[in-house]
PDB file of N, CA, C and O in Angstrom, chain B, residues numbered from 101:
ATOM      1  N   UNK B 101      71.520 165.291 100.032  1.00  0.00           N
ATOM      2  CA  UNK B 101      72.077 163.960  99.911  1.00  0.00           C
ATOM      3  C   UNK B 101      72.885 163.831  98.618  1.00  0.00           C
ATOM      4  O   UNK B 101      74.083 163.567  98.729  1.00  0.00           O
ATOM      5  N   UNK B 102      72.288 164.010  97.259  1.00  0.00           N
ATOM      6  CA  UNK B 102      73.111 164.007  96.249  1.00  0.00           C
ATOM      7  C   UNK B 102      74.136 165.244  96.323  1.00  0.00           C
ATOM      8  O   UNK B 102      75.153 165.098  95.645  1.00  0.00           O
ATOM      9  N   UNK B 103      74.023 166.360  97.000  1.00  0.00           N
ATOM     10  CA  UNK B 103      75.511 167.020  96.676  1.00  0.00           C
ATOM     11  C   UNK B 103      76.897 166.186  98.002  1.00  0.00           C
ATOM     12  O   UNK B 103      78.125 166.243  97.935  1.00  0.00           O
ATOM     13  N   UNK B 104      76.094 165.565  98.953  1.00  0.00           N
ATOM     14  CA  UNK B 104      77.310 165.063 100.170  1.00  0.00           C
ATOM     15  C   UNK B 104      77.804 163.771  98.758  1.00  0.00           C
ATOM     16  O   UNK B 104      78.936 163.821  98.276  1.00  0.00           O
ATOM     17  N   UNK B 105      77.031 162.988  98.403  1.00  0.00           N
ATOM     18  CA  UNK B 105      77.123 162.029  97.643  1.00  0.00           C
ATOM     19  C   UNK B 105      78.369 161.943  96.402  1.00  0.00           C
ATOM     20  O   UNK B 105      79.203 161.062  96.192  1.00  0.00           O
ATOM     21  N   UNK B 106      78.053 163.505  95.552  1.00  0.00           N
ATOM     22  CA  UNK B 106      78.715 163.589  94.834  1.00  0.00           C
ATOM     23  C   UNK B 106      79.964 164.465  95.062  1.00  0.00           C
ATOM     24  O   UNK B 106      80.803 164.624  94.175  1.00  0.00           O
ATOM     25  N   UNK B 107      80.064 165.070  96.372  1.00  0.00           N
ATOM     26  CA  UNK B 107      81.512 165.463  97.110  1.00  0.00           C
ATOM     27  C   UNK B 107      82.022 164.229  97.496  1.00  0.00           C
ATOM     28  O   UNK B 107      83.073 163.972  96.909  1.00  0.00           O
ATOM     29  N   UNK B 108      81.668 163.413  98.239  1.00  0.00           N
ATOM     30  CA  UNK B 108      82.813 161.864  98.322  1.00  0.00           C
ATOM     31  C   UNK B 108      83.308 161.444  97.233  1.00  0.00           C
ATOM     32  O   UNK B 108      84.508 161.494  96.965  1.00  0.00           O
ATOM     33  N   UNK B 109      82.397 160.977  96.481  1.00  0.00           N
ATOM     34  CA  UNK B 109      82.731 160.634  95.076  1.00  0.00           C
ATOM     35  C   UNK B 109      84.338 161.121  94.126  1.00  0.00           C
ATOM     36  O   UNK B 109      85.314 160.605  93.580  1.00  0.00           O
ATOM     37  N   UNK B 110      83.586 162.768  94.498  1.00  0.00           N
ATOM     38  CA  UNK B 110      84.632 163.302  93.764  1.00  0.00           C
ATOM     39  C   UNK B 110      85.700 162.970  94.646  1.00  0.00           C
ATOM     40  O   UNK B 110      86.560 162.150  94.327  1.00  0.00           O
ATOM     41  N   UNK B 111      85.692 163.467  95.559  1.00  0.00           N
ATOM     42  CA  UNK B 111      87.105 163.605  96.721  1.00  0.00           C
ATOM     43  C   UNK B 111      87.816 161.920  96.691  1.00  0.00           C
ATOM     44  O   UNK B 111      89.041 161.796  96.696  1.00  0.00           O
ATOM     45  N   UNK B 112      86.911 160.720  96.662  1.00  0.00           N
ATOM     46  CA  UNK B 112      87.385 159.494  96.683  1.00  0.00           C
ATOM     47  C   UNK B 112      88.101 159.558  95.976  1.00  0.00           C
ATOM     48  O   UNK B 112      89.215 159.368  96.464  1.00  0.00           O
ATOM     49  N   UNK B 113      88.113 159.851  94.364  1.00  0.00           N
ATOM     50  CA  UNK B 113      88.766 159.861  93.207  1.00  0.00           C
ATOM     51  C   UNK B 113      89.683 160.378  92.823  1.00  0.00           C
ATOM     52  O   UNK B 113      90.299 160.040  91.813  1.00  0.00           O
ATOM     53  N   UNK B 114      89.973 161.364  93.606  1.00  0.00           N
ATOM     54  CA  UNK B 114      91.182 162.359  93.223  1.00  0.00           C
ATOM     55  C   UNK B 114      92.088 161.344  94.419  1.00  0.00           C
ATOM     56  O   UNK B 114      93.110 160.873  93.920  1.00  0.00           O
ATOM     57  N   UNK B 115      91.942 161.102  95.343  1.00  0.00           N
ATOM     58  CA  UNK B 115      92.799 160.254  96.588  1.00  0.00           C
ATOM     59  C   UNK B 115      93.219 158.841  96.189  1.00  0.00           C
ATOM     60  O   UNK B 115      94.185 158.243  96.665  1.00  0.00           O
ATOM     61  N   UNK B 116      92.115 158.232  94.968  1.00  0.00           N
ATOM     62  CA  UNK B 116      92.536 156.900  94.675  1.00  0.00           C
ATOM     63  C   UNK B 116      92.710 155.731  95.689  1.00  0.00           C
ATOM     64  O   UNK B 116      93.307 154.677  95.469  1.00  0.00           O
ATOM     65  N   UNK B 117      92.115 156.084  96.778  1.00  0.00           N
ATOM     66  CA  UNK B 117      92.218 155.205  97.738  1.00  0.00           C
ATOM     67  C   UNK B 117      91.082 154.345  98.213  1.00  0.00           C
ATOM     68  O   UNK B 117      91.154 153.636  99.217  1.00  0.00           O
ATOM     69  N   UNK B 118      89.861 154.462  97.313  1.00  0.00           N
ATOM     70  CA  UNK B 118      88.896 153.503  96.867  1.00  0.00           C
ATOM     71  C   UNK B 118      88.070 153.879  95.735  1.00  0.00           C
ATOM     72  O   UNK B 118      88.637 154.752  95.077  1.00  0.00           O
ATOM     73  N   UNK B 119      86.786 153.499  95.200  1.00  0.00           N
ATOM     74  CA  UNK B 119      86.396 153.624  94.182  1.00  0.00           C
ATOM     75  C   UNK B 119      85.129 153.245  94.136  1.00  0.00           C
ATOM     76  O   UNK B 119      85.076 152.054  93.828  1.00  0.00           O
ATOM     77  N   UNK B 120      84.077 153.717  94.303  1.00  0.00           N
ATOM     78  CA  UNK B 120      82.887 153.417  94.503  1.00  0.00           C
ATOM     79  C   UNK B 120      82.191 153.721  93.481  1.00  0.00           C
ATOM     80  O   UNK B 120      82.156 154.948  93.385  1.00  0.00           O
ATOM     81  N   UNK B 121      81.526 153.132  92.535  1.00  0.00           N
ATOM     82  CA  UNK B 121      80.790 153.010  91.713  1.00  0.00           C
ATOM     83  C   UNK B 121      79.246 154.888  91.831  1.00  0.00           C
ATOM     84  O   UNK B 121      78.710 155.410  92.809  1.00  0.00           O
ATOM     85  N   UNK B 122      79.178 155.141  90.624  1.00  0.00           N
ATOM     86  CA  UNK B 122      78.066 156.546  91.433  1.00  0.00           C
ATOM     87  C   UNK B 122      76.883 156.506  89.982  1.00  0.00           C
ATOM     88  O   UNK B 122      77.042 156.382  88.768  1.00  0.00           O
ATOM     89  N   UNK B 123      75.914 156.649  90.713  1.00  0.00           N
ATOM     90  CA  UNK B 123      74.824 156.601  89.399  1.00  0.00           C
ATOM     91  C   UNK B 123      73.574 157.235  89.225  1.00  0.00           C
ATOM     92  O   UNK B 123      72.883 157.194  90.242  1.00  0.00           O
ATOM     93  N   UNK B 124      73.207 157.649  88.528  1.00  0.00           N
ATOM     94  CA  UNK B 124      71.752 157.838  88.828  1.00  0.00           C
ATOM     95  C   UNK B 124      70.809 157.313  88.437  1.00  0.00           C
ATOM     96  O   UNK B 124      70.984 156.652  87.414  1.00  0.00           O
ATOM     97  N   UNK B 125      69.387 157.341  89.030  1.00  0.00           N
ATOM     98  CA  UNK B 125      68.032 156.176  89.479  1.00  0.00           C
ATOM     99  C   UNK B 125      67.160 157.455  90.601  1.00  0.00           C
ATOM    100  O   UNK B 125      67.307 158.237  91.540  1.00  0.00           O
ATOM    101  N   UNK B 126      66.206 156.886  89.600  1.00  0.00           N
ATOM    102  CA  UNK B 126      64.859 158.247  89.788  1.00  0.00           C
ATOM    103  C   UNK B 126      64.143 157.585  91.390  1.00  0.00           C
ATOM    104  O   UNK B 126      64.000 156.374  91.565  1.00  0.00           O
ATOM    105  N   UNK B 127      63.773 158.594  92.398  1.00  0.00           N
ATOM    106  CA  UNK B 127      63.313 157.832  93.602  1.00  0.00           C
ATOM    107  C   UNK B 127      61.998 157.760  93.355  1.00  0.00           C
ATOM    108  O   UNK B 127      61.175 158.570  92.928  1.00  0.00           O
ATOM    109  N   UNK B 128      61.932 156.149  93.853  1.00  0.00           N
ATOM    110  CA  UNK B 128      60.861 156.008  93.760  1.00  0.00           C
ATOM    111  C   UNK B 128      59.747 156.339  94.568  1.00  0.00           C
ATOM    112  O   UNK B 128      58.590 155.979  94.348  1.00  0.00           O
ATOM    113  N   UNK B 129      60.185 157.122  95.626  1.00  0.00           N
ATOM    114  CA  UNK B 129      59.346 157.706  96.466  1.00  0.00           C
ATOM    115  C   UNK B 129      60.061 157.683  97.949  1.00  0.00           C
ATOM    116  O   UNK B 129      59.265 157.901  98.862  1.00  0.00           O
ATOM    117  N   UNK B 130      61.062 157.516  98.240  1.00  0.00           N
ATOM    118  CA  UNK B 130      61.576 157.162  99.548  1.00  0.00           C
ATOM    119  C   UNK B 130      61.826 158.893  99.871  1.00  0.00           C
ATOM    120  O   UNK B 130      60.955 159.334 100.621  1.00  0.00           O
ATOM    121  N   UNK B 131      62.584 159.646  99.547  1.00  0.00           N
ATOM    122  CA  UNK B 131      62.718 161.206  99.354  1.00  0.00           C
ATOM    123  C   UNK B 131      61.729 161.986  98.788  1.00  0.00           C
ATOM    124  O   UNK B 131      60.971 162.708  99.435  1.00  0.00           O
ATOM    125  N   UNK B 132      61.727 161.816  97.275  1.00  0.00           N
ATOM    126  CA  UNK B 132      60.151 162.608  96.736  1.00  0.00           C
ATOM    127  C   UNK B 132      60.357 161.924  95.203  1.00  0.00           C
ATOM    128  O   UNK B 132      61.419 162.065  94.595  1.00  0.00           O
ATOM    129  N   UNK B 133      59.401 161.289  94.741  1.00  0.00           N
ATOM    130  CA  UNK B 133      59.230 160.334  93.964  1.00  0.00           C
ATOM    131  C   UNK B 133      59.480 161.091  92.518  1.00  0.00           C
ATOM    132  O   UNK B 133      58.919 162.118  92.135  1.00  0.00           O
ATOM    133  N   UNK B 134      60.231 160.499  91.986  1.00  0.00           N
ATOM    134  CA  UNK B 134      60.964 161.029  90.659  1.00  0.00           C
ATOM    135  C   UNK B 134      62.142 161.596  90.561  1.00  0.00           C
ATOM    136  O   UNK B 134      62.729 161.632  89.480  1.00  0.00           O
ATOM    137  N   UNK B 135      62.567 162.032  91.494  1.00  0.00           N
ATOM    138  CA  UNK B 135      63.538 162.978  92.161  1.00  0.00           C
ATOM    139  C   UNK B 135      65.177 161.669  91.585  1.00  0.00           C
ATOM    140  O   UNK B 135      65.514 160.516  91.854  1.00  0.00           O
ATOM    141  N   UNK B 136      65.689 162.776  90.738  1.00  0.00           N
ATOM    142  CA  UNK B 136      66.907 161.687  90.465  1.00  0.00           C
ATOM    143  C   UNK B 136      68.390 161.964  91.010  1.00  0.00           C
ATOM    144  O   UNK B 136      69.254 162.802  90.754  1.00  0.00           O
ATOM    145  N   UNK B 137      68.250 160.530  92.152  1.00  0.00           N
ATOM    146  CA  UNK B 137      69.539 160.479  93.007  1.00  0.00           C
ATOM    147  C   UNK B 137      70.289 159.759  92.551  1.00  0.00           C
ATOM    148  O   UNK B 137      70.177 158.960  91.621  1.00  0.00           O
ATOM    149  N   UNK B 138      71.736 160.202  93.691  1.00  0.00           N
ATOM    150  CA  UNK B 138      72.705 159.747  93.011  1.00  0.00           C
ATOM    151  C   UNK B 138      73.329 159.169  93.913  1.00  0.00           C
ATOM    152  O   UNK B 138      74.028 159.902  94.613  1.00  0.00           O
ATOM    153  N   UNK B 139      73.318 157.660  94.237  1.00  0.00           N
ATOM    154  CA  UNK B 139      74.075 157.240  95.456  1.00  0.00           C
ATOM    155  C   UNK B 139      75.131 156.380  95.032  1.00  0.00           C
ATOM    156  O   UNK B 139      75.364 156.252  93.830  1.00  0.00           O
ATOM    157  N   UNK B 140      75.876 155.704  96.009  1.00  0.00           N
ATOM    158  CA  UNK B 140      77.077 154.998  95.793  1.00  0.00           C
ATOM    159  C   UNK B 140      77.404 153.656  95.880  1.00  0.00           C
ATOM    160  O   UNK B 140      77.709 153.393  97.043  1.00  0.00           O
ATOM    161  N   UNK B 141      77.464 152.812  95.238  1.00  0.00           N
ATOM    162  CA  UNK B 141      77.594 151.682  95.314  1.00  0.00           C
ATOM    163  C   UNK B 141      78.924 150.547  95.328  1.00  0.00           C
ATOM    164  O   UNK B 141      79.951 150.578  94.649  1.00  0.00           O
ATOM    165  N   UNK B 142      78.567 149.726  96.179  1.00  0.00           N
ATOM    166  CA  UNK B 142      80.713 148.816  95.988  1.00  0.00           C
ATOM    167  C   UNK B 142      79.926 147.894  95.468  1.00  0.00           C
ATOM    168  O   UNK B 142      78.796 147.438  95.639  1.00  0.00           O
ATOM    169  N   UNK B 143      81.122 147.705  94.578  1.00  0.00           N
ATOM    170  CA  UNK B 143      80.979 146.428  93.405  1.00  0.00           C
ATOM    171  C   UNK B 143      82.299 145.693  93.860  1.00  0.00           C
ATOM    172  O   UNK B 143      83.240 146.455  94.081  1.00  0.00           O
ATOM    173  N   UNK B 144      82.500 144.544  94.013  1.00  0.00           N
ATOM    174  CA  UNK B 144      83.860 144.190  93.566  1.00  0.00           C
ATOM    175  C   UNK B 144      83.784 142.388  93.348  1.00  0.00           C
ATOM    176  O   UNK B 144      83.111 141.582  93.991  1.00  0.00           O
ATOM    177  N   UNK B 145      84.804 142.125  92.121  1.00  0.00           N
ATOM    178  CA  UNK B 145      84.544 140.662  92.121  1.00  0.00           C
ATOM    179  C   UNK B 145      86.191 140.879  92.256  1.00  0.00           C
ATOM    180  O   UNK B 145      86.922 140.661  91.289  1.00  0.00           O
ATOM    181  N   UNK B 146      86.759 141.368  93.660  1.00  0.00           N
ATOM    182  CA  UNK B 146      88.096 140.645  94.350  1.00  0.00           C
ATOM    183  C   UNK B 146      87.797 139.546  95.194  1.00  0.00           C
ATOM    184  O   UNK B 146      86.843 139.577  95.970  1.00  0.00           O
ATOM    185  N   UNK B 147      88.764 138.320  95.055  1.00  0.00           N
ATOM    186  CA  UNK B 147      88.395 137.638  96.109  1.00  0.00           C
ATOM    187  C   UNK B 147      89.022 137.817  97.410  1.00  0.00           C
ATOM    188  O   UNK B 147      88.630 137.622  98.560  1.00  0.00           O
ATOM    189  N   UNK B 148      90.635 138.452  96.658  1.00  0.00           N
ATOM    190  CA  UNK B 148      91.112 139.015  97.700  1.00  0.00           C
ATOM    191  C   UNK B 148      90.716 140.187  99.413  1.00  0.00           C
ATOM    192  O   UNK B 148      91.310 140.601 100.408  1.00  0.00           O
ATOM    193  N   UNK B 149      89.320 140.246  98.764  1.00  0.00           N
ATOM    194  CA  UNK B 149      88.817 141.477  99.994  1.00  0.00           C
ATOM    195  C   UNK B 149      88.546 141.006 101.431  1.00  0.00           C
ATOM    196  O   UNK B 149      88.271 139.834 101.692  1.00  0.00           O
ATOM    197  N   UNK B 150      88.604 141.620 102.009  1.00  0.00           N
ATOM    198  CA  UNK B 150      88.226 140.916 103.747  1.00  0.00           C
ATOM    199  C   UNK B 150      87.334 141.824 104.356  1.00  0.00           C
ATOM    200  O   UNK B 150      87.327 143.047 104.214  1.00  0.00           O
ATOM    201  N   UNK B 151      86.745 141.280 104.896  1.00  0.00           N
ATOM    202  CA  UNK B 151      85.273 141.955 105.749  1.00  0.00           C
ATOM    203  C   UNK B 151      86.127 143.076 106.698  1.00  0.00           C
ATOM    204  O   UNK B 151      85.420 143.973 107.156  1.00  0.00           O
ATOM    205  N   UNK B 152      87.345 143.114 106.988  1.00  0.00           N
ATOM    206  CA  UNK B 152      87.873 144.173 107.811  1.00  0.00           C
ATOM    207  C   UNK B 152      88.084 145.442 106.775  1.00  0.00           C
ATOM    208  O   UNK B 152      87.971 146.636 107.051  1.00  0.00           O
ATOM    209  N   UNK B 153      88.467 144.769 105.340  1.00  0.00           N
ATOM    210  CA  UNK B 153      88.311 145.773 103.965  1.00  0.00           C
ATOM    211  C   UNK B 153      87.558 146.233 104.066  1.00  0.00           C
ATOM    212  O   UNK B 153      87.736 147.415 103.771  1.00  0.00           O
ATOM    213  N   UNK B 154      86.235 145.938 104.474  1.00  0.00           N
ATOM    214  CA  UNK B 154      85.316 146.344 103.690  1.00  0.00           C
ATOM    215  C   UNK B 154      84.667 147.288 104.654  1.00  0.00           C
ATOM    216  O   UNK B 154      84.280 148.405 104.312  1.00  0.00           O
ATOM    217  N   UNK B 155      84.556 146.812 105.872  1.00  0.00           N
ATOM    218  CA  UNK B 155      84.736 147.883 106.945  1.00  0.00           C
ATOM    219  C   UNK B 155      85.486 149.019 107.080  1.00  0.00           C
ATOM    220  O   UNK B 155      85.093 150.054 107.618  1.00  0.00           O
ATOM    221  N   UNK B 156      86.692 148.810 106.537  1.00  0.00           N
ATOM    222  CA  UNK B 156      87.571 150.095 107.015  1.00  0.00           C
ATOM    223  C   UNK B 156      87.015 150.901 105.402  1.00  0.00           C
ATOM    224  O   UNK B 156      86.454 151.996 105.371  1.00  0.00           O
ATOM    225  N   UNK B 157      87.205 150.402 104.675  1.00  0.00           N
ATOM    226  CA  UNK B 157      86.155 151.535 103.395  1.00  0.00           C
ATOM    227  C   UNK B 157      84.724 152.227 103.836  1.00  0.00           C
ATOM    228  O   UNK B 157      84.500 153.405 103.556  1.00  0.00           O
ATOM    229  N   UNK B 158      83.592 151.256 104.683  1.00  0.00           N
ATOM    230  CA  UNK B 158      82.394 151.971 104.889  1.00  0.00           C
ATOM    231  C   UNK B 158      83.068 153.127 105.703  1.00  0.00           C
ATOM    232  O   UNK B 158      82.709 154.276 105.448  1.00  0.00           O
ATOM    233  N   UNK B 159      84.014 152.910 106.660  1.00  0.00           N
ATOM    234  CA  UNK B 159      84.579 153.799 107.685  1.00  0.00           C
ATOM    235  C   UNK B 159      84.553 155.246 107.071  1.00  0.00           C
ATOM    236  O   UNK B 159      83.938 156.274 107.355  1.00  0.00           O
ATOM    237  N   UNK B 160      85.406 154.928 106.181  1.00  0.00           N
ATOM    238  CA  UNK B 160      86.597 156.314 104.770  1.00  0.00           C
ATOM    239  C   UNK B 160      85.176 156.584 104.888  1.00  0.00           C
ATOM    240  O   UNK B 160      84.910 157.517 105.646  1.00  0.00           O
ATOM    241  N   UNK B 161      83.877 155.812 104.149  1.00  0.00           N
ATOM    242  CA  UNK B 161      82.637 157.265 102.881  1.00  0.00           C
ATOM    243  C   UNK B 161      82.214 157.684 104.380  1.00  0.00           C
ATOM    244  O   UNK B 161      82.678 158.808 104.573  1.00  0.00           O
ATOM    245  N   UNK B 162      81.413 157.158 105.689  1.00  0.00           N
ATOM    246  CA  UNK B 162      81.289 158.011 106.828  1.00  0.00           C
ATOM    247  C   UNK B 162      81.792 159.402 106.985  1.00  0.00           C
ATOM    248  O   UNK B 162      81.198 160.474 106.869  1.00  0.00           O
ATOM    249  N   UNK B 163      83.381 159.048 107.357  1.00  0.00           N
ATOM    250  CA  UNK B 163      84.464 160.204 107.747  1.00  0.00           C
ATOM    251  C   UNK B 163      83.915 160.796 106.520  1.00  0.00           C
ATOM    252  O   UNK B 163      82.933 161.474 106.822  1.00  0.00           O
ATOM    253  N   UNK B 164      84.141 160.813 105.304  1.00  0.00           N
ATOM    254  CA  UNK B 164      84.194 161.795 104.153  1.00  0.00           C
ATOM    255  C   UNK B 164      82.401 162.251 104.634  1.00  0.00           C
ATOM    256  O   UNK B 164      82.195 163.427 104.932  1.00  0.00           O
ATOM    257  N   UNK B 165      81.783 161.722 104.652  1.00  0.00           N
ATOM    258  CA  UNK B 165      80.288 162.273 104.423  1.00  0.00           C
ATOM    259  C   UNK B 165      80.078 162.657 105.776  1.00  0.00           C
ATOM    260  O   UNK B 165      79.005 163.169 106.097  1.00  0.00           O
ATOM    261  N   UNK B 166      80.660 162.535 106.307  1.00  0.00           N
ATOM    262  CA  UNK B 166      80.383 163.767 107.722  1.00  0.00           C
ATOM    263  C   UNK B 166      80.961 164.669 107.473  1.00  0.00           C
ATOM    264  O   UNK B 166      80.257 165.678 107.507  1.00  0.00           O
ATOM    265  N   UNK B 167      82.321 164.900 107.130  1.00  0.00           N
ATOM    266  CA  UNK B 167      83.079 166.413 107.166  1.00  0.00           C
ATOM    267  C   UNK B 167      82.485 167.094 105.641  1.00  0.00           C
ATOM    268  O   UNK B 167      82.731 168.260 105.334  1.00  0.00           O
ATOM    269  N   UNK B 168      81.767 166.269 104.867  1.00  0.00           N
ATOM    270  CA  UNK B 168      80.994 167.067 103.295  1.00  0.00           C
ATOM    271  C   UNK B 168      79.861 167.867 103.864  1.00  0.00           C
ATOM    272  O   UNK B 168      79.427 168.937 103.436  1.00  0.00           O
ATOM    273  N   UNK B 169      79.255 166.840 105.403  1.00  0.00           N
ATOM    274  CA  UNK B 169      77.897 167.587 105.810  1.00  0.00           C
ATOM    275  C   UNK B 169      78.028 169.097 106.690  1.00  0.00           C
ATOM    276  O   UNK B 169      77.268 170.065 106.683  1.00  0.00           O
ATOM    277  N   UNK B 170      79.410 168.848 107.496  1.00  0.00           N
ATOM    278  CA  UNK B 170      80.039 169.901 107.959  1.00  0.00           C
ATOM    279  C   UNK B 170      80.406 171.161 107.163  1.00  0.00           C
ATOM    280  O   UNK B 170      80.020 172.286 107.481  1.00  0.00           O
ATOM    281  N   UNK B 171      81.174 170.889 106.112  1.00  0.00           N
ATOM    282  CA  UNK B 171      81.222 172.023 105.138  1.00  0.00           C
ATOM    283  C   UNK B 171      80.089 172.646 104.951  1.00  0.00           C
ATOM    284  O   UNK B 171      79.829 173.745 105.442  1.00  0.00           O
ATOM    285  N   UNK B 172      79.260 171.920 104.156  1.00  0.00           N
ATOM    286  CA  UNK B 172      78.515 172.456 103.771  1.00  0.00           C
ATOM    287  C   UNK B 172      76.920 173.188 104.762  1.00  0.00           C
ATOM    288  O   UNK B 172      75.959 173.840 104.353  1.00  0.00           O
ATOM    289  N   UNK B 173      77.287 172.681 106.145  1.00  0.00           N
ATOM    290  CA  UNK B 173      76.382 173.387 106.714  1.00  0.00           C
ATOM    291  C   UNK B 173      76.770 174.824 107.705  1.00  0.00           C
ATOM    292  O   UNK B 173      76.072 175.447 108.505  1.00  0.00           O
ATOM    293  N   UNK B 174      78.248 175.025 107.234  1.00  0.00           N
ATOM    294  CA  UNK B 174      78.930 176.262 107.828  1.00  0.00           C
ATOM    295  C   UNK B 174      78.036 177.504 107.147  1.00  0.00           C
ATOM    296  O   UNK B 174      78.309 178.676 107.407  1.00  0.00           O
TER     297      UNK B 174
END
């Protein structure tokens, strides 16, 4: 999970075509407790955004985090 995580990330960033916040926070047990992940978060105080925005972005990290899971399970 944290390497698909931190391949979008990266790949988002070099494309500039969104920007998702990335961090790390120790699990508290959902995976294996202590274990420090790194997931992705949208922040935005646009008011300009529209729920079709925001959709077609969850869309982009999907597409990207399926073809990261593909790579990497060749």
């Amino acid at each position: 999970l944290n390497e698909v995580n931190k391949a979008i990330h990266e790949s988002m960033i070099k494309e500039g075509k969104y920007h998702l916040h990335q961090f790390s926070i120790p699990d508290a047990g959902l995976f294996q407790k202590d274990f420090i992940l790194y997931p992705l978060r949208f922040m935005s105080g646009n008011p300009n955004l529209t729920e079709k925005d925001i959709d077609k972005m969850v869309e982009y990290v999907r597409a990207k985090g399926e073809k990261m899971v593909k790579v990497r399970s060749v």
